[in-house]
C-alpha positions as a LaTeX table, in Angstrom:
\begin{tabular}{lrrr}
\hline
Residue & $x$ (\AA) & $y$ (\AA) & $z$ (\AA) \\
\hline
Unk1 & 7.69 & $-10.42$ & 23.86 \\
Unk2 & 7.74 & $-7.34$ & 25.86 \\
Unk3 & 4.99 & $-6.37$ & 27.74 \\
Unk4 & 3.96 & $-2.63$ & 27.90 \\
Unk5 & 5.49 & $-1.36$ & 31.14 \\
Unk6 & 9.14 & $-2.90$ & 29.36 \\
Unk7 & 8.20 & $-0.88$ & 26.42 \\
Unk8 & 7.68 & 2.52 & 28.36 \\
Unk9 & 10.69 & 1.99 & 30.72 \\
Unk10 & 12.42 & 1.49 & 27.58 \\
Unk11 & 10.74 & 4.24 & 25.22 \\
Unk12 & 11.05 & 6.79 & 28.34 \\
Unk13 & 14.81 & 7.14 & 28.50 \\
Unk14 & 15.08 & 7.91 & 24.57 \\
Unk15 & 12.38 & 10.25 & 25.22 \\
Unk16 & 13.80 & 12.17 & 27.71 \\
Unk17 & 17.14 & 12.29 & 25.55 \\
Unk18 & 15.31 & 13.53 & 22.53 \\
Unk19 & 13.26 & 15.91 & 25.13 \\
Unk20 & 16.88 & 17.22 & 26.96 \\
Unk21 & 18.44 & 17.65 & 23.24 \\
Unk22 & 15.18 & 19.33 & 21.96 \\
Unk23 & 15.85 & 21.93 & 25.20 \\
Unk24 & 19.17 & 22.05 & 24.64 \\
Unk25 & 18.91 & 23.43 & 20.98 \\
Unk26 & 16.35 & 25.94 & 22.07 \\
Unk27 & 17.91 & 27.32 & 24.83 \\
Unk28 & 21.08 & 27.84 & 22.34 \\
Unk29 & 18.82 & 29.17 & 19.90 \\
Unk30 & 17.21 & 31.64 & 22.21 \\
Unk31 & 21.01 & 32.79 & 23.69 \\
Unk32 & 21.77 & 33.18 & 20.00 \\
Unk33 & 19.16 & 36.09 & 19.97 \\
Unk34 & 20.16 & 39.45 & 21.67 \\
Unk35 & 18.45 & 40.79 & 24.32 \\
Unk36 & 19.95 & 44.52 & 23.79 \\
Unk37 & 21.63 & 46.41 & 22.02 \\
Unk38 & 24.40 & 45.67 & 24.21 \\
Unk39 & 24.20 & 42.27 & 23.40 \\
Unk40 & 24.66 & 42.32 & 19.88 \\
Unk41 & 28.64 & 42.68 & 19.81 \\
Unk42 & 29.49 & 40.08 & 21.45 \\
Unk43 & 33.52 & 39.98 & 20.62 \\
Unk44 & 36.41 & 42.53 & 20.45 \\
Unk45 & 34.01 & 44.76 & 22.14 \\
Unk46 & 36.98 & 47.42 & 23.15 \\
Unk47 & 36.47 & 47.91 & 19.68 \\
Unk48 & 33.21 & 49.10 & 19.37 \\
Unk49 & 29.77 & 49.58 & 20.97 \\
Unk50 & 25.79 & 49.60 & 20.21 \\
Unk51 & 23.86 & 51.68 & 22.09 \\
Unk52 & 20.73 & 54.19 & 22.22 \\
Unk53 & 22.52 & 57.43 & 21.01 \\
Unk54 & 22.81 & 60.14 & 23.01 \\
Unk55 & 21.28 & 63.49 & 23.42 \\
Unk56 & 25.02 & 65.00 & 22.58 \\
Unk57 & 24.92 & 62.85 & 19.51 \\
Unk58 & 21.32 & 63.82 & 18.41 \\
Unk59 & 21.94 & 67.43 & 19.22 \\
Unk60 & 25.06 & 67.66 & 16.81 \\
Unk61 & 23.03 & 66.22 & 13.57 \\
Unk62 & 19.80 & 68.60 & 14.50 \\
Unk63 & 19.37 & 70.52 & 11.02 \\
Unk64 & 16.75 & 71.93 & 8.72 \\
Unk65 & 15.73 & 69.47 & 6.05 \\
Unk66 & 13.99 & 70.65 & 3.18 \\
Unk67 & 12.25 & 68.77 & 0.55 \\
Unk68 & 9.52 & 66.59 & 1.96 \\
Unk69 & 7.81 & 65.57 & $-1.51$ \\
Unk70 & 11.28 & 63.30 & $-1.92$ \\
Unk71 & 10.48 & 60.88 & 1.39 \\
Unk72 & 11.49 & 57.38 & 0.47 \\
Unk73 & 9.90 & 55.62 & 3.48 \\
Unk74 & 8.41 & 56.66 & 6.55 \\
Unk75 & 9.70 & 55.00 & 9.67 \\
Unk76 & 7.47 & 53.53 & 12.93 \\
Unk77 & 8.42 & 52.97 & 16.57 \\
Unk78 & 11.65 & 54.26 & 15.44 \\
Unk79 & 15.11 & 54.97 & 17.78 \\
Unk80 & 17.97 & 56.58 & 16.90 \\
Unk81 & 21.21 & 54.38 & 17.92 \\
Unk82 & 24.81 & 54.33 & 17.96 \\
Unk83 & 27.48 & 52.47 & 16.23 \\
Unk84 & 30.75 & 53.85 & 18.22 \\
Unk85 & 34.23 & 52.90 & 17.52 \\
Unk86 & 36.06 & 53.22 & 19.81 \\
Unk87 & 39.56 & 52.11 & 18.37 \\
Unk88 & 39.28 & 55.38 & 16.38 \\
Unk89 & 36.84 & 57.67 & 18.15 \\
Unk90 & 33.94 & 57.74 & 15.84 \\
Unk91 & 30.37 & 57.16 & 16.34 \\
Unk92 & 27.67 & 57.29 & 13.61 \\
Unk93 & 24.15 & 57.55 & 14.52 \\
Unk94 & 21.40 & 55.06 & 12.34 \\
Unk95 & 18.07 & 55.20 & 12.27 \\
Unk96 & 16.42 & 51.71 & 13.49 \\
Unk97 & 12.38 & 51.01 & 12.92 \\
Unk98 & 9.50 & 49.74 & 11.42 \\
Unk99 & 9.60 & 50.67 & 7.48 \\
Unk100 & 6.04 & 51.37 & 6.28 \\
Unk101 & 6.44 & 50.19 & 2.77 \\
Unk102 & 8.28 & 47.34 & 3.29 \\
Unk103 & 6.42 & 46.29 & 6.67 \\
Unk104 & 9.45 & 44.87 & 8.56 \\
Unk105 & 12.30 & 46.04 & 10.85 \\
Unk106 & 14.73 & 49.11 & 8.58 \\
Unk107 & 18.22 & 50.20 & 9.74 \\
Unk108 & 19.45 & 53.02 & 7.66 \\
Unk109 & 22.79 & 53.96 & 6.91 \\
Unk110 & 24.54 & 56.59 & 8.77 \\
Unk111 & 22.05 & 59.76 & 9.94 \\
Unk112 & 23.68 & 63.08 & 8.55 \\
Unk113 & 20.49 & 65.41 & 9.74 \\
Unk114 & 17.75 & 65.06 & 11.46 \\
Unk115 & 14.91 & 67.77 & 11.83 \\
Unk116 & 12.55 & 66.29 & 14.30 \\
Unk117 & 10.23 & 69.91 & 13.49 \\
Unk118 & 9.63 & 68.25 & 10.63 \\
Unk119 & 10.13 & 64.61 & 11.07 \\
Unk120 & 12.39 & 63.98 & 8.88 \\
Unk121 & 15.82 & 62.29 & 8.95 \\
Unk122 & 18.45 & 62.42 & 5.71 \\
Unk123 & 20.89 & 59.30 & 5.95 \\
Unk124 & 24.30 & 59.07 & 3.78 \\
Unk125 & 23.03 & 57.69 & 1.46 \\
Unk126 & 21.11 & 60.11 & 0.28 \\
Unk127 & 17.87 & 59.00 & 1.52 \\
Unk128 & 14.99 & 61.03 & 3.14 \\
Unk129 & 13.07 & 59.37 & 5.76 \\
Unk130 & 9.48 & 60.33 & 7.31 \\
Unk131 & 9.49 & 59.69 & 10.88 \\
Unk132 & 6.13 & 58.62 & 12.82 \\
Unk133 & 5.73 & 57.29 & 16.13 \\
Unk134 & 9.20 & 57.08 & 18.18 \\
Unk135 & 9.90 & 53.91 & 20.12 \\
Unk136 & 11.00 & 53.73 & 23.88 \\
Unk137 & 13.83 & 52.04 & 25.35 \\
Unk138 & 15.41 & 49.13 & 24.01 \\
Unk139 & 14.36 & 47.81 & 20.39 \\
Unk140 & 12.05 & 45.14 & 20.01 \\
Unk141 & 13.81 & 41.29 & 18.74 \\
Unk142 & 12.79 & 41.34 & 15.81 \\
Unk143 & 14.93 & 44.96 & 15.15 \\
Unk144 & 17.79 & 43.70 & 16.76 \\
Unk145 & 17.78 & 40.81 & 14.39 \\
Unk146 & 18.13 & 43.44 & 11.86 \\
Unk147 & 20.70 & 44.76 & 13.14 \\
Unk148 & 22.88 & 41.68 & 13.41 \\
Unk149 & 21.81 & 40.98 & 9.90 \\
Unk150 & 23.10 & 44.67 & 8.76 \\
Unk151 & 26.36 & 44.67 & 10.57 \\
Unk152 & 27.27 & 41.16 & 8.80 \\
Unk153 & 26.46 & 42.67 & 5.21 \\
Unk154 & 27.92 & 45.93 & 5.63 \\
Unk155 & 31.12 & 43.48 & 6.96 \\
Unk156 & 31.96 & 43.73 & 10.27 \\
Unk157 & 29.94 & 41.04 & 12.17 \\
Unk158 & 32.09 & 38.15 & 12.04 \\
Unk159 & 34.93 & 40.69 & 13.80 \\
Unk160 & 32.31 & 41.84 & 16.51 \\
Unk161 & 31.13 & 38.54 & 16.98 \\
Unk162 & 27.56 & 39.49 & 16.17 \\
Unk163 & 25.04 & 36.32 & 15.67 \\
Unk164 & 24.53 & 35.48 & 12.21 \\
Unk165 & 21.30 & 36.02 & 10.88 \\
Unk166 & 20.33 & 37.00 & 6.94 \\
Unk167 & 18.88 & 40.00 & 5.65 \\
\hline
\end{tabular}
């Protein structure tokens, strides 16, 4: 029979395995998060590039929108980013924020206009957003998150390397 020191010099070592695996798995876990938007594309990146769009790239969709009464959403702690390719030249600015309605992180698709007299942004797809409070800096996680989920549904995460997560 083993007394209880035995049992604890024998328990501890498991424990510590179990303890270094458990550590293990969260430290991959939290690398599989991105820190940035910089961080998101994480292969084949002289392909493309995530960033904070610039005031050139903001200045060139400034328009007059009209029709206010046809808002689908409005959009919180919002940023306007950039989704360059570089292989053929091309940027196109998304909105990125909280959605109102839906209460969770929104990435829309590709801004044509934005009238920021107004507050209003009109996407490709036809939508009309209602812009509220802008964010600063870099997005928050959980928007980031969103935007890995995005770029694997619209089909080009698993060539930018972006971590997997589900819309």
């Amino acid at each position: 029979m083993q007394s209880n020191f035995q049992k604890t010099l024998i328990l501890k070592p498991k424990s510590g395995v179990k303890q270094m695996k458990e550590d293990q798995l969260a430290e991959k876990l939290n690398d599989l998060i991105p820190k940035s938007l910089d961080n998101i594309i994480r292969q084949n990146r002289e392909m493309a590039e995530l960033r904070l769009a610039t005031d050139a790239e903001i200045s060139a969709i400034e328009k007059n929108i009209q029709g206010q009464d046809m808002v689908k959403d409005a959009i919180n702690d919002w940023r306007l980013i950039s989704l360059c390719v570089k292989t053929l030249n091309l940027s196109q600015v998304l909105l990125l924020g909280k959605s109102e309605q839906e209460k969770c992180p929104w990435i829309t698709s590709q801004v044509i206009s934005v009238d920021f007299g107004r507050g209003l942004v009109y996407t490709k797809s036809g939508s009309l957003y209602k812009l509220l409070n802008r964010g600063e800096g870099e997005p928050p996680s959980e928007d980031l998150i969103r935007i890995c989920a995005a770029l694997h549904l619209w089909g080009s995460g698993p060539l930018l390397g972006v971590p997997h997560f589900f819309d």
